[in-house]
PDB file of N, CA, C and O in Angstrom, chain B, residues numbered from 101:
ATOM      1  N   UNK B 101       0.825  -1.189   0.000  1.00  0.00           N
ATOM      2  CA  UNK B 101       0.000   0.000   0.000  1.00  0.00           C
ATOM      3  C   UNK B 101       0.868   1.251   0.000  1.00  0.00           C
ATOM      4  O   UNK B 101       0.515   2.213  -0.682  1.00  0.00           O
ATOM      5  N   UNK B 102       1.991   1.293   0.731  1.00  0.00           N
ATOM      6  CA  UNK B 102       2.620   2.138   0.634  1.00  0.00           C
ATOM      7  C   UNK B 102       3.502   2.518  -0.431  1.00  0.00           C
ATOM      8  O   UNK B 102       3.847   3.637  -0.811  1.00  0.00           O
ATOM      9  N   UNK B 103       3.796   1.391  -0.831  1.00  0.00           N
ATOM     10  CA  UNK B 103       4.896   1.370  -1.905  1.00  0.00           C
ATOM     11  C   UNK B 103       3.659   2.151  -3.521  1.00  0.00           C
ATOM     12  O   UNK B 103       4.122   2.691  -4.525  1.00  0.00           O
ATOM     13  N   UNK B 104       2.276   1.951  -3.255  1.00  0.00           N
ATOM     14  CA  UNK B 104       1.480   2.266  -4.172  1.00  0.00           C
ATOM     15  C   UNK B 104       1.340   3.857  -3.884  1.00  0.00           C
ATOM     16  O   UNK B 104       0.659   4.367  -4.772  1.00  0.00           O
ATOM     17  N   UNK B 105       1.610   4.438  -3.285  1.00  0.00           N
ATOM     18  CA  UNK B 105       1.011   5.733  -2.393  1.00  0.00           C
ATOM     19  C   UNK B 105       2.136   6.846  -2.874  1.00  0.00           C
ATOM     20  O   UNK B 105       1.947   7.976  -3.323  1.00  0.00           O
ATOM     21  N   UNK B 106       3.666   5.969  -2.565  1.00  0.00           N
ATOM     22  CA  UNK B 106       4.838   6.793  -2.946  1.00  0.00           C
ATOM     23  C   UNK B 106       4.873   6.916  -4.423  1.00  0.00           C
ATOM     24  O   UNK B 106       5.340   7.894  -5.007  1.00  0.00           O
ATOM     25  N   UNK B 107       4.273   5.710  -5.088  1.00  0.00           N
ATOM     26  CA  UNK B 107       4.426   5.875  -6.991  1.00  0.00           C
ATOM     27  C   UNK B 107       3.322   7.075  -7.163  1.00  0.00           C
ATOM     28  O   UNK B 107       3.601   8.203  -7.570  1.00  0.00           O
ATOM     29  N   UNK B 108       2.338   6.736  -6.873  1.00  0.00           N
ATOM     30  CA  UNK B 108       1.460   8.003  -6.980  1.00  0.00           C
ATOM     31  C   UNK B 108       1.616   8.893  -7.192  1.00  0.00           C
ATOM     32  O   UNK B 108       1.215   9.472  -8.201  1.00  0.00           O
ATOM     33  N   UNK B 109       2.611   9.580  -5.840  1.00  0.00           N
ATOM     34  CA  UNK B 109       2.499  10.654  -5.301  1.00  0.00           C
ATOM     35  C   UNK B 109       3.887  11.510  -6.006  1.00  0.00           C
ATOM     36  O   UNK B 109       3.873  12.655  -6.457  1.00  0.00           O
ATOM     37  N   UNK B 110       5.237  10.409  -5.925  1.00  0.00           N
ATOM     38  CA  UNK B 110       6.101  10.877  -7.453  1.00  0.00           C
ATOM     39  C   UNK B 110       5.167  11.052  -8.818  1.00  0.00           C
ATOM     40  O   UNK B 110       5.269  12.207  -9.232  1.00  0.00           O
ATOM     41  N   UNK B 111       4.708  10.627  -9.244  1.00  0.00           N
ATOM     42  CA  UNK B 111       3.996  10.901 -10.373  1.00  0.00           C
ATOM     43  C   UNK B 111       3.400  12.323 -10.201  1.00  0.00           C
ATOM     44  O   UNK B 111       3.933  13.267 -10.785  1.00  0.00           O
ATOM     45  N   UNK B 112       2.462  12.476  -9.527  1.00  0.00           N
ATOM     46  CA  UNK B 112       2.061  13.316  -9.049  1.00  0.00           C
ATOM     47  C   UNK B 112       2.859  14.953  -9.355  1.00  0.00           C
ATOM     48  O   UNK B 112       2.689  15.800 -10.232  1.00  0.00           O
ATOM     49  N   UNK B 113       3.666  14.876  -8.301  1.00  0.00           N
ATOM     50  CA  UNK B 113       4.325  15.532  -8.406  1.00  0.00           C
ATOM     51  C   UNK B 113       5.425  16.135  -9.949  1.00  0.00           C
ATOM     52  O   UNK B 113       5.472  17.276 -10.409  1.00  0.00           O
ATOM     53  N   UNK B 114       6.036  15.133 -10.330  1.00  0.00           N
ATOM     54  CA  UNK B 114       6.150  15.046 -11.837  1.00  0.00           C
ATOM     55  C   UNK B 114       4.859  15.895 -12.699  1.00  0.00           C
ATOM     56  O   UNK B 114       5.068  16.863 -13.430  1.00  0.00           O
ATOM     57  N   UNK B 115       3.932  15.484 -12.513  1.00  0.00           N
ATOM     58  CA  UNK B 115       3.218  15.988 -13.478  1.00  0.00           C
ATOM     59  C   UNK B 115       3.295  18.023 -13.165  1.00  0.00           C
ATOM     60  O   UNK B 115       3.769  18.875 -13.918  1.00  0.00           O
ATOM     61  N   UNK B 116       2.542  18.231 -11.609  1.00  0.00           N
ATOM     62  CA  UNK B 116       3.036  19.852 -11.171  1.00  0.00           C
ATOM     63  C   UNK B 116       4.182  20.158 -11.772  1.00  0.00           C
ATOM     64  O   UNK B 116       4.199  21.256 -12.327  1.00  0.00           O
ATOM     65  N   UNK B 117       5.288  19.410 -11.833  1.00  0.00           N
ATOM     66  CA  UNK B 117       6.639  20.436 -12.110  1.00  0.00           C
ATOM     67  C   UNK B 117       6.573  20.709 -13.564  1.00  0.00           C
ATOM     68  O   UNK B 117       6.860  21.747 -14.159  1.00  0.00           O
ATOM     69  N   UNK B 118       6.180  19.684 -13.978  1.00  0.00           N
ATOM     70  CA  UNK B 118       5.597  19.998 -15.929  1.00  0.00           C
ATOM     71  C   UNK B 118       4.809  20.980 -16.017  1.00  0.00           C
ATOM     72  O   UNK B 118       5.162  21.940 -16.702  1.00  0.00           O
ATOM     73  N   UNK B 119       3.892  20.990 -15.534  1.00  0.00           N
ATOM     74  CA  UNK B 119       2.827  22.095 -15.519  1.00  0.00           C
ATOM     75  C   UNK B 119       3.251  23.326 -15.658  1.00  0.00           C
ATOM     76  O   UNK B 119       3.055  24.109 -16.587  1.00  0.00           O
ATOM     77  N   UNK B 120       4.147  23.524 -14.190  1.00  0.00           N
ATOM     78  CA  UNK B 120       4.683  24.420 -14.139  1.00  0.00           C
ATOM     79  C   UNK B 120       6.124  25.208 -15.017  1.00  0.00           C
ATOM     80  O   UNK B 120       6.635  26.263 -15.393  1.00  0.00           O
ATOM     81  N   UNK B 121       6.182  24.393 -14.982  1.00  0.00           N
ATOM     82  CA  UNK B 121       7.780  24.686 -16.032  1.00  0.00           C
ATOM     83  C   UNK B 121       7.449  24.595 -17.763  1.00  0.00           C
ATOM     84  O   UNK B 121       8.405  24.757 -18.521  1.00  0.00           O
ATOM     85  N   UNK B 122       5.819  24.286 -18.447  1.00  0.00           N
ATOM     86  CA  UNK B 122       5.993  24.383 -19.145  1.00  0.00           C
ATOM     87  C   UNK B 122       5.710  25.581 -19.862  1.00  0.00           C
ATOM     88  O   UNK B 122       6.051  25.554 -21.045  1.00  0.00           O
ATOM     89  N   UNK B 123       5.113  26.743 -19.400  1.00  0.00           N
ATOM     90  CA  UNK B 123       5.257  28.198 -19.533  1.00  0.00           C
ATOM     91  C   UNK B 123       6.985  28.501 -19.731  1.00  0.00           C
ATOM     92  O   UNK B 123       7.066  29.583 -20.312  1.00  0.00           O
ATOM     93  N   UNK B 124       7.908  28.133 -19.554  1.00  0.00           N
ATOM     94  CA  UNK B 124       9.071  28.404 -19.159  1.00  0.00           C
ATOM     95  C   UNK B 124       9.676  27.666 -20.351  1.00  0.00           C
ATOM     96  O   UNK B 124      10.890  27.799 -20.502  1.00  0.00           O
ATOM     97  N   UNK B 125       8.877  26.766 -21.381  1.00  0.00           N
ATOM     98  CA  UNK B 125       9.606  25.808 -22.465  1.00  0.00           C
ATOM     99  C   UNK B 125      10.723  24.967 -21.706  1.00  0.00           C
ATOM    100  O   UNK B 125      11.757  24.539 -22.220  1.00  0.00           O
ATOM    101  N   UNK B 126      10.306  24.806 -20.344  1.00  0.00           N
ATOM    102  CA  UNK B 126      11.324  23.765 -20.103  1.00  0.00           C
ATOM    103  C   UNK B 126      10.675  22.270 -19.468  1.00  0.00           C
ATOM    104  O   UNK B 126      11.035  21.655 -18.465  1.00  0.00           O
ATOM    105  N   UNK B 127       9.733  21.991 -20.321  1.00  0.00           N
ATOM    106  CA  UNK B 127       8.730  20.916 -19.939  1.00  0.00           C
ATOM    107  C   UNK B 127       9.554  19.069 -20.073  1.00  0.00           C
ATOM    108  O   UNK B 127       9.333  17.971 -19.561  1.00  0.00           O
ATOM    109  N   UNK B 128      10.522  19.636 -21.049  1.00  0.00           N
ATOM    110  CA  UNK B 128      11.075  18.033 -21.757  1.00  0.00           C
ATOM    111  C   UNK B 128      11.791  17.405 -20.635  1.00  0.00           C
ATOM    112  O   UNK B 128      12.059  16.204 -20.668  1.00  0.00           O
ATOM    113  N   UNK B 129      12.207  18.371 -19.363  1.00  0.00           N
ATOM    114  CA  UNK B 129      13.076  17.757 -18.405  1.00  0.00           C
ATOM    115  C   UNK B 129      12.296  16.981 -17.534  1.00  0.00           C
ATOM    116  O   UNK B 129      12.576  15.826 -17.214  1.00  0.00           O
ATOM    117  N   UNK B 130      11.485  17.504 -17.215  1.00  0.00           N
ATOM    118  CA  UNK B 130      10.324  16.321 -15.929  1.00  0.00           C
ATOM    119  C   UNK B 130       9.939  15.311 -16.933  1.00  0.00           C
ATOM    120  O   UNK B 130       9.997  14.104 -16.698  1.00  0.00           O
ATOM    121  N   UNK B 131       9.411  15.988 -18.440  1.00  0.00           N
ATOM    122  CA  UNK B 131       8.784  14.629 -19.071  1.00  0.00           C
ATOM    123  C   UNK B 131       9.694  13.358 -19.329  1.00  0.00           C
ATOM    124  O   UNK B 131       9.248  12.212 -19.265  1.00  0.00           O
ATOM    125  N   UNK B 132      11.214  13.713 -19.671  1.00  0.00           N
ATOM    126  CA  UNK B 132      12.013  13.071 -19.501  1.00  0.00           C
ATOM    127  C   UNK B 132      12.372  11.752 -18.319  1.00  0.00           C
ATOM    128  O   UNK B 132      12.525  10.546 -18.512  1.00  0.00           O
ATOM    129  N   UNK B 133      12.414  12.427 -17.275  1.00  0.00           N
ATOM    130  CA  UNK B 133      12.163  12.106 -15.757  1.00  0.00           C
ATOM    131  C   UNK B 133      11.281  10.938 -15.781  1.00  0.00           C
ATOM    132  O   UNK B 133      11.590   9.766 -15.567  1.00  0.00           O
ATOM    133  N   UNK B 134       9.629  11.651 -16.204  1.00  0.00           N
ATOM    134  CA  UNK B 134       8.590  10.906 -15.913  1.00  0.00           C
ATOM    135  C   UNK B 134       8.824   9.651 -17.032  1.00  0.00           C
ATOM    136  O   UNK B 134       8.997   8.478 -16.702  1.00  0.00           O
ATOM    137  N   UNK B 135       8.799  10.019 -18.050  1.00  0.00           N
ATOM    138  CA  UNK B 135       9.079   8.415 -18.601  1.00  0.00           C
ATOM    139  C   UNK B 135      10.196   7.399 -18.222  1.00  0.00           C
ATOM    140  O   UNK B 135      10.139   6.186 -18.022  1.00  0.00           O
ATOM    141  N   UNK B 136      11.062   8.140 -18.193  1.00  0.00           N
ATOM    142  CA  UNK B 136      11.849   6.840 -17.486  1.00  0.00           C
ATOM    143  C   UNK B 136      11.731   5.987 -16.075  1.00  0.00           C
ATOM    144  O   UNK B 136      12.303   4.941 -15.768  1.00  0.00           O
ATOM    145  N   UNK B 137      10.715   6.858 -15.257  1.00  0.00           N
ATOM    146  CA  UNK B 137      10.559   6.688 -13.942  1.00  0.00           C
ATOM    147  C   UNK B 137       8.798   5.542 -14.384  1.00  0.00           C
ATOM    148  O   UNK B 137       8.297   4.674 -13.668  1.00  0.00           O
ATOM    149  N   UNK B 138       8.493   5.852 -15.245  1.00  0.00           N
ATOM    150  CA  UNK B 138       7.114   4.870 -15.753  1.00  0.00           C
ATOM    151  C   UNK B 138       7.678   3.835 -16.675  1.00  0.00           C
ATOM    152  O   UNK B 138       6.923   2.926 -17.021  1.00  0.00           O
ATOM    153  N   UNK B 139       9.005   3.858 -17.152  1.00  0.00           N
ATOM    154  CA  UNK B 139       9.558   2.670 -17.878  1.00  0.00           C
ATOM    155  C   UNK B 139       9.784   1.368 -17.048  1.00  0.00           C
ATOM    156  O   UNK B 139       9.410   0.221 -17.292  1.00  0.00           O
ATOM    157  N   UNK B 140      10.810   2.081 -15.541  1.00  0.00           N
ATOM    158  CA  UNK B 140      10.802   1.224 -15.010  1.00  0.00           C
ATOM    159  C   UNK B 140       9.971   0.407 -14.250  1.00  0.00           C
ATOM    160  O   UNK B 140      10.058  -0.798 -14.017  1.00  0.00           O
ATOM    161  N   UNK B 141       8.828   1.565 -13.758  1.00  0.00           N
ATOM    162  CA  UNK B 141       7.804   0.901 -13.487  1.00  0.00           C
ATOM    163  C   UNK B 141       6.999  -0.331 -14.420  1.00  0.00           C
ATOM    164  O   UNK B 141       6.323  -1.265 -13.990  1.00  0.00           O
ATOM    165  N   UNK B 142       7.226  -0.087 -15.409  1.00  0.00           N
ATOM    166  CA  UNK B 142       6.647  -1.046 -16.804  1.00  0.00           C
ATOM    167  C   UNK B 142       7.642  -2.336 -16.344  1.00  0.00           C
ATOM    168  O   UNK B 142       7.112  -3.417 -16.083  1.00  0.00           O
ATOM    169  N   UNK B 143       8.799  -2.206 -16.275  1.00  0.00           N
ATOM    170  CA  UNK B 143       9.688  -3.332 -16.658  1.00  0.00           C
ATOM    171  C   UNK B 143       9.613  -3.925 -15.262  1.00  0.00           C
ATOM    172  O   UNK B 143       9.648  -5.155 -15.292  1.00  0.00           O
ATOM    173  N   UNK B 144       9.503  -3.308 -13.836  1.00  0.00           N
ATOM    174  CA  UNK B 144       9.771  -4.347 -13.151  1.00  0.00           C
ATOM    175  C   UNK B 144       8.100  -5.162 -12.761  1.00  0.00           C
ATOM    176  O   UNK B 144       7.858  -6.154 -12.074  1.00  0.00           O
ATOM    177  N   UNK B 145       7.254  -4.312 -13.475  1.00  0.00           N
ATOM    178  CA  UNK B 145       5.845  -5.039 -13.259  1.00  0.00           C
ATOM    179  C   UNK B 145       5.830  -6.558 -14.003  1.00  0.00           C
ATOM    180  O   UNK B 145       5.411  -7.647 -13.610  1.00  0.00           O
ATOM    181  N   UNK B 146       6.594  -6.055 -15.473  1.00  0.00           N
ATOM    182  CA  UNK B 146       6.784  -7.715 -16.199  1.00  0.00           C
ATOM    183  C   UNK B 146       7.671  -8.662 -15.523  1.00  0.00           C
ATOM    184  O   UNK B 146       7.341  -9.831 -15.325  1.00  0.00           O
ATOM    185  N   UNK B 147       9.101  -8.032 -15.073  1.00  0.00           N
ATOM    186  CA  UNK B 147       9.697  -9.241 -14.212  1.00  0.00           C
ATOM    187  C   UNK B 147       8.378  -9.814 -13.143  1.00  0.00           C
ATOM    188  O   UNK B 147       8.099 -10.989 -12.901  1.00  0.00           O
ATOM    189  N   UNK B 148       7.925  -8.981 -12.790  1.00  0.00           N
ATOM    190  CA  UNK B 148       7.471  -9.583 -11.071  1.00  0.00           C
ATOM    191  C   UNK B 148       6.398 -10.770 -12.094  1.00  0.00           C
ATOM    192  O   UNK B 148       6.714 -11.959 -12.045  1.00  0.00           O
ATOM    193  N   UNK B 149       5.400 -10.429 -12.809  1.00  0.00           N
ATOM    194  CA  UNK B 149       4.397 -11.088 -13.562  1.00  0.00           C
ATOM    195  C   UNK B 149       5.039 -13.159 -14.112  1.00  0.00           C
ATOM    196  O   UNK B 149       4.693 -14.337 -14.023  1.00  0.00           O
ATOM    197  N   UNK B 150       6.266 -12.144 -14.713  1.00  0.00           N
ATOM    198  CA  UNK B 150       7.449 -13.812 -15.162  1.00  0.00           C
ATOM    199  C   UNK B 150       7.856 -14.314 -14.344  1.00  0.00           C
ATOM    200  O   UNK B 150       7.503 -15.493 -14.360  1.00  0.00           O
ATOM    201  N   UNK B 151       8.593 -14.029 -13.375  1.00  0.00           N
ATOM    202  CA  UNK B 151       8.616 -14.589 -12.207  1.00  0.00           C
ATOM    203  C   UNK B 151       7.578 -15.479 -11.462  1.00  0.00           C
ATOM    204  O   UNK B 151       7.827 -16.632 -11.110  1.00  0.00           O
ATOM    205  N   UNK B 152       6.223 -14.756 -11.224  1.00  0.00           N
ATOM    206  CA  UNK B 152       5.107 -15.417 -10.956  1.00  0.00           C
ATOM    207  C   UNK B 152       4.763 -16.958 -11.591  1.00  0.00           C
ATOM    208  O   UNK B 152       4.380 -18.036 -11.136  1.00  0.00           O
ATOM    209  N   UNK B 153       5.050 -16.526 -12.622  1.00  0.00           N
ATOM    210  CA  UNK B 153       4.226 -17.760 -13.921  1.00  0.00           C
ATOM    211  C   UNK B 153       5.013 -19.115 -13.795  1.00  0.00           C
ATOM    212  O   UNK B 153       4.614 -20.279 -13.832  1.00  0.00           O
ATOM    213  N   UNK B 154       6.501 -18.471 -13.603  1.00  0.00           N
ATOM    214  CA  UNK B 154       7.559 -19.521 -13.854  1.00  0.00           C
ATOM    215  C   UNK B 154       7.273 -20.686 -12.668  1.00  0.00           C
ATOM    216  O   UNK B 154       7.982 -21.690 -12.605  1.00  0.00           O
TER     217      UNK B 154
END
């Protein structure tokens, strides 16, 4: 639950600093951030899933 609360709430936050910074044309740096920080989230959801199955 917690570990769900902290992804959230980084995200979250990620998204405000975009918001904010993209008046400023400097939006590509959080979006940057945020995808790689949702990549890994992608990749360790499939390990945990393969792992499971195996």
């Amino acid at each position: 639950m917690f570990k769900k609360m902290l992804s959230y709430g980084i995200i979250l936050v990620l998204l405000i600093i975009i918001t904010a910074m993209y008046n400023e044309q400097l939006a590509s740096i959080p979006l940057l951030i945020l995808s790689a920080y949702l990549f890994f989230l992608g990749t360790r959801q499939m390990l945990h899933s393969k792992k499971r199955k195996m």
